[in-house]
C-alpha positions, -999 to +999 in steps of 0.1 A: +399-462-684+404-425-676+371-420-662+376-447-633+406-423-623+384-397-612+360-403-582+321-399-587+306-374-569+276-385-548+244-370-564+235-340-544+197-350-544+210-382-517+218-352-498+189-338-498+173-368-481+199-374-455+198-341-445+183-338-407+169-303-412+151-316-445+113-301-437+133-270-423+154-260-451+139-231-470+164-241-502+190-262-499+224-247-513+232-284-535+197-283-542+199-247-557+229-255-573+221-292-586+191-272-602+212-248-618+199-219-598+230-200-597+218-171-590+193-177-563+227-194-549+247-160-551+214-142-533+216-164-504+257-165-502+265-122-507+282-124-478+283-156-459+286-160-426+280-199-425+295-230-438+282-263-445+301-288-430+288-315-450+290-303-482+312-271-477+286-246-490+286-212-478+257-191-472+245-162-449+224-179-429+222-214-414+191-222-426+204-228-461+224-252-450+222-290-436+252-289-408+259-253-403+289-240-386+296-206-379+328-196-407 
């Protein structure tokens, strides 16, 4: 019963295919990090200068993320 308390997260991989930048997306940031690829995510995120406003992942540049805005 505890376990329907919390809400599931939505798999990061169905955002990987919603994403409208897909083909353009050198690594995605919930890719890198549904991958475990921690610190290929702390490369790309030293000092960001971007935020994802669909899945609120930071990175320096846009092009790691699916709806960039500037932070």
């Amino acid at each position: 019963m505890i376990a329907g308390i919390f809400k599931q997260k939505e798999n990061p991989m169905s955002e990987l295919k919603s994403c409208p930048k897909g083909a353009e997306h050198k690594a995605h940031m919930c890719q890198l990090k549904h991958e475990g690829r921690i610190e290929e995510m702390d490369k790309h995120s030293a000092q960001p200068k971007f935020v994802c406003n669909k899945c609120g992942a930071k990175a320096d540049e846009e092009g790691y993320l699916c709806n960039p805005r500037p932070i």
